[in-house]
PAVEXLUM-162018 format. One line per field, with one value per residue: residue number from 1; y, z, x of N, C-alpha, C in turn. Coordinates in Angstrom, 3 decimals, padded with zeros to 6 digits. Layout:
PAVEXLUM-162018
resi <- NUM,...
n_north <- Y,...
n_up <- Z,...
n_east <- X,...
ca_north <- Y,...
ca_up <- Z,...
ca_east <- X,...
c_north <- Y,...
c_up <- Z,...
c_east <- X,...
END
This chain:
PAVEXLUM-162018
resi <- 1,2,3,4,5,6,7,8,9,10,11,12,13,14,15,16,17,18,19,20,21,22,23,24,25,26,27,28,29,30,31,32,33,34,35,36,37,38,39,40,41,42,43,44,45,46,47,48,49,50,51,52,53,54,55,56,57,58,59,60,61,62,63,64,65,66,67,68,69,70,71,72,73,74,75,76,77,78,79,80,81,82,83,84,85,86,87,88,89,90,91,92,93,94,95,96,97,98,99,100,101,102,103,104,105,106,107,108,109,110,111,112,113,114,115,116,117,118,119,120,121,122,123,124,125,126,127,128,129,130,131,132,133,134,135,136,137,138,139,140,141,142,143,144,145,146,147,148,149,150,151,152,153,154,155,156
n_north <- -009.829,-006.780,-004.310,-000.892,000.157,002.760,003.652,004.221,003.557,002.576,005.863,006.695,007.196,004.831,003.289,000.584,-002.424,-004.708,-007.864,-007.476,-009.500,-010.054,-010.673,-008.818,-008.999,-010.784,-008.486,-006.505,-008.342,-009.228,-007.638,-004.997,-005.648,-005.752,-007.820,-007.811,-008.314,-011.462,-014.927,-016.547,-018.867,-018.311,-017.662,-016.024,-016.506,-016.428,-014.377,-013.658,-011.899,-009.124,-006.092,-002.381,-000.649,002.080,002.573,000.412,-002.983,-005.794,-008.946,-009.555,-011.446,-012.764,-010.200,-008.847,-006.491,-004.653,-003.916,-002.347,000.067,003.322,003.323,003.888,002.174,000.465,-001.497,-003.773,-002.526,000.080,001.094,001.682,002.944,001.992,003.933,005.460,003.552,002.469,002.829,000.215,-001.319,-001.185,-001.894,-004.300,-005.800,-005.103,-006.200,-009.187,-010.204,-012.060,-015.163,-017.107,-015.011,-014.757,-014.375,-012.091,-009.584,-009.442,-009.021,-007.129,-004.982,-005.288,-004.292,-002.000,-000.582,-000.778,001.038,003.456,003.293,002.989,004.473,003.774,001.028,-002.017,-004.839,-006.767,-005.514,-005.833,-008.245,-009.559,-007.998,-009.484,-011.470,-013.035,-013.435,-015.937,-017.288,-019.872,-019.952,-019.401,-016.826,-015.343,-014.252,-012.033,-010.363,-009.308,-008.052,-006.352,-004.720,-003.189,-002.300,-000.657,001.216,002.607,003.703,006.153,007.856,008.919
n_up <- -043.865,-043.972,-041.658,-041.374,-038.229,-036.088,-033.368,-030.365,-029.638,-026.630,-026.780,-029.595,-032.541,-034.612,-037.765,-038.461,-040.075,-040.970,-040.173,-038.102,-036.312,-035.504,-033.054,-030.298,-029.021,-031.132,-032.995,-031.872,-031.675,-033.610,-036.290,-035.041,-033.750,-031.569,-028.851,-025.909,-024.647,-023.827,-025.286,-023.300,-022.258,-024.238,-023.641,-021.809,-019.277,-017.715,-017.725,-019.344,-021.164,-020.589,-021.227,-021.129,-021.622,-022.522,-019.664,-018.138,-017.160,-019.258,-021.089,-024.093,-025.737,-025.985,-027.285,-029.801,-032.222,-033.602,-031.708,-030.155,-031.368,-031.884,-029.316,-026.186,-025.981,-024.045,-023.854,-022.313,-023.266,-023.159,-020.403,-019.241,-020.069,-020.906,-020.123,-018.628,-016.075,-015.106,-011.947,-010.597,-012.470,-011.632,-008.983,-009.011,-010.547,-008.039,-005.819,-006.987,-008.146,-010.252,-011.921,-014.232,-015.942,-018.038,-017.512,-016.508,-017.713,-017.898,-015.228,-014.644,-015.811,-014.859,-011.760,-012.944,-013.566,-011.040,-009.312,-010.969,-010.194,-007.612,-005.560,-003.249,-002.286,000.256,001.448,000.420,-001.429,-003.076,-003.791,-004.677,-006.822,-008.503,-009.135,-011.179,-012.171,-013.752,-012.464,-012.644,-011.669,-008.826,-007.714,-006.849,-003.423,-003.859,-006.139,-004.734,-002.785,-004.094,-006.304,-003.439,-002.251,-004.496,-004.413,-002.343,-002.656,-004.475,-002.907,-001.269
n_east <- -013.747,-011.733,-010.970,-011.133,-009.267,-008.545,-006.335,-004.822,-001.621,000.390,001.053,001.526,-000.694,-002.554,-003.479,-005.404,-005.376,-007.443,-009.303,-012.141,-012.517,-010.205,-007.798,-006.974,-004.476,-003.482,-002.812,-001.173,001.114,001.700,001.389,002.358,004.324,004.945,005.853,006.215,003.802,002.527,000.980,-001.286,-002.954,-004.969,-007.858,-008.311,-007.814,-005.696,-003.766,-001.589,-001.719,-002.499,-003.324,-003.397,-006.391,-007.552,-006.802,-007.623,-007.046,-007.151,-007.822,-005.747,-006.484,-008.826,-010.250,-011.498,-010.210,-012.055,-013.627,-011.462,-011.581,-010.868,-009.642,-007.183,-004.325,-001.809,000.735,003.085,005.327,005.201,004.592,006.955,010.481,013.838,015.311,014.294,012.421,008.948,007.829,006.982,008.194,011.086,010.898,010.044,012.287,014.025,012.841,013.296,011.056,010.571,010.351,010.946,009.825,007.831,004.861,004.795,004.926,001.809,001.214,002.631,001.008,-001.639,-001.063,-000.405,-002.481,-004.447,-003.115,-003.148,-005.990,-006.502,-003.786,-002.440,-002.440,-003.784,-002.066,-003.844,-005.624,-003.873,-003.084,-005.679,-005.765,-003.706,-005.135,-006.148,-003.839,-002.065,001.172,003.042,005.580,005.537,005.847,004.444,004.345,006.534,006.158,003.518,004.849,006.467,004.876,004.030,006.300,006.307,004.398,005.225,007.771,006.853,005.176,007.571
ca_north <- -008.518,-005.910,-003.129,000.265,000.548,003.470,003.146,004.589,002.208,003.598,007.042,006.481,006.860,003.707,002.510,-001.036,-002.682,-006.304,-008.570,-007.007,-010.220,-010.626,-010.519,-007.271,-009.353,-010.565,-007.240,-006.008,-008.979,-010.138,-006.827,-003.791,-006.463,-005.438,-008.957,-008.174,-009.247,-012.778,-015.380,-017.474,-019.728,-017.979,-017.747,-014.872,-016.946,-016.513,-012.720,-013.023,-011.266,-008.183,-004.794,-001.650,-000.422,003.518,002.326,-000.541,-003.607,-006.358,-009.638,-009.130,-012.832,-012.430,-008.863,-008.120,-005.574,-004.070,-003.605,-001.348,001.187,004.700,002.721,003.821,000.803,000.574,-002.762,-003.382,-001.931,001.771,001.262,002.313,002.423,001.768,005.061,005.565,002.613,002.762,002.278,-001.095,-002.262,-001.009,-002.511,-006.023,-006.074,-004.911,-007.835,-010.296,-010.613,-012.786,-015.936,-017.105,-013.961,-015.321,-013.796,-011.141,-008.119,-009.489,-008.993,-005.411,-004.233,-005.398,-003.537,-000.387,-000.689,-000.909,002.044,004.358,003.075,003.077,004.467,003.534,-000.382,-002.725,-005.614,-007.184,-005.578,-005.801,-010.161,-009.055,-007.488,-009.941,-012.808,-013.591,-013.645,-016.986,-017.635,-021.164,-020.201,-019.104,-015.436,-014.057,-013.459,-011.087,-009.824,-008.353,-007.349,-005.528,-003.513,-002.577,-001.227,000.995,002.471,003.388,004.577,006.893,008.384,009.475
ca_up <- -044.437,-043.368,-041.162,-040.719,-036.324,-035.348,-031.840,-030.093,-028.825,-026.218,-027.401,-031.058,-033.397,-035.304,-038.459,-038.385,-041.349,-039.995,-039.694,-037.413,-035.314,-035.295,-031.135,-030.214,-029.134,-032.443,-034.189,-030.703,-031.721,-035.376,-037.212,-034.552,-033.752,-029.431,-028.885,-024.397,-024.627,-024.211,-025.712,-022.458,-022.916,-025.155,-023.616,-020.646,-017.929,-017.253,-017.904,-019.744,-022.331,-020.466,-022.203,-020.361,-022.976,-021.643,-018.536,-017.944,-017.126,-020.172,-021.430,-025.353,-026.915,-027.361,-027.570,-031.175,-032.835,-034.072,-030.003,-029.523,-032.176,-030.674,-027.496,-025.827,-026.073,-023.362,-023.307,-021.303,-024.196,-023.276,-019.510,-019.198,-020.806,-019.848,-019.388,-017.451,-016.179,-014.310,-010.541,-010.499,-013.006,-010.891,-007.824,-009.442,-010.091,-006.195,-004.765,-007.612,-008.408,-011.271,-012.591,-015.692,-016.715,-018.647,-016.916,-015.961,-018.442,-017.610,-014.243,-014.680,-016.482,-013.808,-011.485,-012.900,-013.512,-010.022,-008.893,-011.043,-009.858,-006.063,-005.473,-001.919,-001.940,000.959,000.524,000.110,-002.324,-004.393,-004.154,-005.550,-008.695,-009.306,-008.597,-012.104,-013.190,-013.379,-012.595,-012.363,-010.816,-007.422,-007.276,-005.820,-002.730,-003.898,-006.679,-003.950,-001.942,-005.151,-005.794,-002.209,-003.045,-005.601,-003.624,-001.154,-003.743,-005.320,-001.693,-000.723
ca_east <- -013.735,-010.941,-011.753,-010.185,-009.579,-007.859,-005.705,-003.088,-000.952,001.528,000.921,001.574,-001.921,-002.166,-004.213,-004.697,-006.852,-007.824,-010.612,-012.781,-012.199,-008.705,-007.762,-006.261,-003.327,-002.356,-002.416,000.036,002.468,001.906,001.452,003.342,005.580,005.302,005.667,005.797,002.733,002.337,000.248,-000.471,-003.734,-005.846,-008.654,-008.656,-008.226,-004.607,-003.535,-000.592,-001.654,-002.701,-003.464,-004.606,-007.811,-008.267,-006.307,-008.091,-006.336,-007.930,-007.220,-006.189,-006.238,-010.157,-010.836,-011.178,-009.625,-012.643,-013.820,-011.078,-011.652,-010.830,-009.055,-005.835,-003.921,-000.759,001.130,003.948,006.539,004.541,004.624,008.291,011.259,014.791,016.112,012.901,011.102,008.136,007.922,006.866,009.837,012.323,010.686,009.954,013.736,014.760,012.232,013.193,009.459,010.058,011.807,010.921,009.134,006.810,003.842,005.216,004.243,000.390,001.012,002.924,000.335,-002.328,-000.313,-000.300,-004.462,-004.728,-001.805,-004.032,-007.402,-005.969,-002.315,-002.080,-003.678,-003.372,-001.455,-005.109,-006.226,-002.658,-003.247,-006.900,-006.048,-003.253,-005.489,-006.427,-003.064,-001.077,002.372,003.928,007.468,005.348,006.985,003.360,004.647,007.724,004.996,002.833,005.412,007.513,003.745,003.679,007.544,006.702,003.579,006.230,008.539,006.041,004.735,008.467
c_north <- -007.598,-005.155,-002.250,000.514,001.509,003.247,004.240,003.704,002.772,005.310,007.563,006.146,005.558,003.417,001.394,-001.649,-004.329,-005.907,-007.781,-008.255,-010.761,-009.891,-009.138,-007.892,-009.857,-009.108,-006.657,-007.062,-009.309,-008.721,-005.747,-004.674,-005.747,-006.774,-009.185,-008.632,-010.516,-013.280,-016.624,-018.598,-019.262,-018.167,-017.199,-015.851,-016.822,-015.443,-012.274,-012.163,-009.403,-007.046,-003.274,-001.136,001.119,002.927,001.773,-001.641,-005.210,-007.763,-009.556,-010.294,-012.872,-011.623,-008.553,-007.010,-003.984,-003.109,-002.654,000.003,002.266,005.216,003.757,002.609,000.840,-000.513,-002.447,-002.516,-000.090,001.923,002.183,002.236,002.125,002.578,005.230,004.664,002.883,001.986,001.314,-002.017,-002.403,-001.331,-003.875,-006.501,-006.068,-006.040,-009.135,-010.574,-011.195,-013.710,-016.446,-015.827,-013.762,-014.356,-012.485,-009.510,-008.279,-008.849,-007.127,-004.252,-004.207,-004.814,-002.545,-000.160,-000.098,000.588,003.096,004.331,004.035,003.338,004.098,002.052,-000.682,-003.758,-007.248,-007.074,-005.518,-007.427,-009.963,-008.868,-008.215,-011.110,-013.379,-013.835,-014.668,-016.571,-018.920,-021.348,-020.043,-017.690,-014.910,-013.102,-011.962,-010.654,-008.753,-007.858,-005.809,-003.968,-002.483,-001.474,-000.230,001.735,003.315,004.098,006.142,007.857,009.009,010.301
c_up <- -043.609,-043.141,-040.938,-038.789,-036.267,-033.847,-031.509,-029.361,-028.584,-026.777,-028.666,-031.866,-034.307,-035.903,-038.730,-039.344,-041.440,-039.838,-038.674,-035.883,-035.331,-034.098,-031.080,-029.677,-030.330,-032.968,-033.386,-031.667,-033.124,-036.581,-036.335,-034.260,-032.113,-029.022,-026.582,-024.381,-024.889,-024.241,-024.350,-022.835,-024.116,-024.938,-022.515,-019.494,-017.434,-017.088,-018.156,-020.629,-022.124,-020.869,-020.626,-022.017,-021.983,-020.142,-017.360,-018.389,-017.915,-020.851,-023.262,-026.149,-027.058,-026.775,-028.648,-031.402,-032.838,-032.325,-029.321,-030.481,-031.369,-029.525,-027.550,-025.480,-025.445,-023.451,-022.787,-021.868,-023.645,-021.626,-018.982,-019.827,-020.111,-019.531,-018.466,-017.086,-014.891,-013.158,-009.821,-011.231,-011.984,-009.320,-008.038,-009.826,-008.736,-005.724,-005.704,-007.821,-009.880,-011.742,-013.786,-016.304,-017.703,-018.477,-016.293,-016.486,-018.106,-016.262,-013.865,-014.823,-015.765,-012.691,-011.707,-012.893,-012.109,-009.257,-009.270,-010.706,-008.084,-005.802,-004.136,-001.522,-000.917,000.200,-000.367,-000.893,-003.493,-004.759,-004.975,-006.918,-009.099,-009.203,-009.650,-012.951,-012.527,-013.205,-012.209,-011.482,-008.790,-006.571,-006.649,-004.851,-002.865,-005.055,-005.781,-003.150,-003.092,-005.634,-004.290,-002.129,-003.591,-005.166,-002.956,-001.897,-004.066,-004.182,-000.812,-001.341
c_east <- -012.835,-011.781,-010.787,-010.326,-008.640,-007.866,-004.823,-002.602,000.645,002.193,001.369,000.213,-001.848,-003.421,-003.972,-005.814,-006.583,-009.138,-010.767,-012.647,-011.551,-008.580,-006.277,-004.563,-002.298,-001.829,-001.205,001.406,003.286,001.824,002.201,004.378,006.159,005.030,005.921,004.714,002.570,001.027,000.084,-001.605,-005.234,-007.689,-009.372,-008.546,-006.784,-003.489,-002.111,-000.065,-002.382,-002.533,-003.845,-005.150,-008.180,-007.757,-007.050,-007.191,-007.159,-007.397,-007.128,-005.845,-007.609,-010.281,-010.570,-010.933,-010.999,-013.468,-013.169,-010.823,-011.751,-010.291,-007.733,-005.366,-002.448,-000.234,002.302,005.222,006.273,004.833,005.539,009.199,012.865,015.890,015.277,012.009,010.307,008.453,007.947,007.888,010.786,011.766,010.752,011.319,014.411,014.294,012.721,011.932,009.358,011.097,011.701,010.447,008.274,005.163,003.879,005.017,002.427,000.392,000.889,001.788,-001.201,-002.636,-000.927,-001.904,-004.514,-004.024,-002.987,-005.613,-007.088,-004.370,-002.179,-003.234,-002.920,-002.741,-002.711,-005.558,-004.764,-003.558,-004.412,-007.203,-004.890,-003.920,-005.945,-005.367,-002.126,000.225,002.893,004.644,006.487,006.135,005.556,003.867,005.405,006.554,004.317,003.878,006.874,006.223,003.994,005.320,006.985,005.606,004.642,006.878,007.723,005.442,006.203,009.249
END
């Protein structure tokens, strides 16, 4: 049965009329067509499909639709753009913090969770809040150290 969910997604209001449990990541890729969001195993354990939800950092391959009725919905397309990208773009380019890129909008978007939770983390608690999110290539290191960049950035 369709459901009416109102959203905003990246500060655009949005009626979206879907199953009530269709995953807040399809409706991002398969109906707005913000396809940064990746599909990585479908099943929250790998955070490539990271959302912030009210700027909360969320996995959105199962979080139904109907769950975020009312939400602010950020994916990485909202983060920054590329006259203006956010602090952490333009750091995760300076360190190289990524080679396939694959995982890499989950991570961003992990990131920024954390920036507005805590703007001044150790490099402790950066590994922390990316610690649920895969990457293959093995860029962690330059990852936490591209975060710890754009604190600095943002403090000078």
């Amino acid at each position: 049965m369709l459901q009416r969910v109102q959203l905003c997604v990246n500060g655009v209001d949005r009626t979206i009329h879907a199953d009530g449990g269709t995953s807040l990541l399809a409706v991002l890729r398969d109906m707005l067509k913000l396809t940064g969001t990746r599909f990585g195993c479908g099943a929250n354990q790998c955070g490539a499909c990271n959302v912030l939800v009210d700027g909360r950092a969320v996995a959105s391959c199962d979080l139904s639709i109907g769950a975020v009725d009312g939400k602010r919905i950020t994916t990485i397309e909202g983060l920054g753009t590329p006259e203006k990208p956010h602090p952490l773009q333009i750091a995760f380019e300076a360190e190289q913090a990524m080679q396939c890129g694959y995982c890499v909008s989950g991570i961003l978007i992990s990131a920024a969770a954390l920036l507005e939770r805590n703007p001044s983390p150790s490099a402790e608690e950066v590994r922390n809040a990316l610690d649920r999110n895969l990457c293959r290539c093995g860029a962690h290191n330059r990852m936490v150290r591209a975060v710890l960049r754009a604190v600095a950035s943002r403090q000078s």
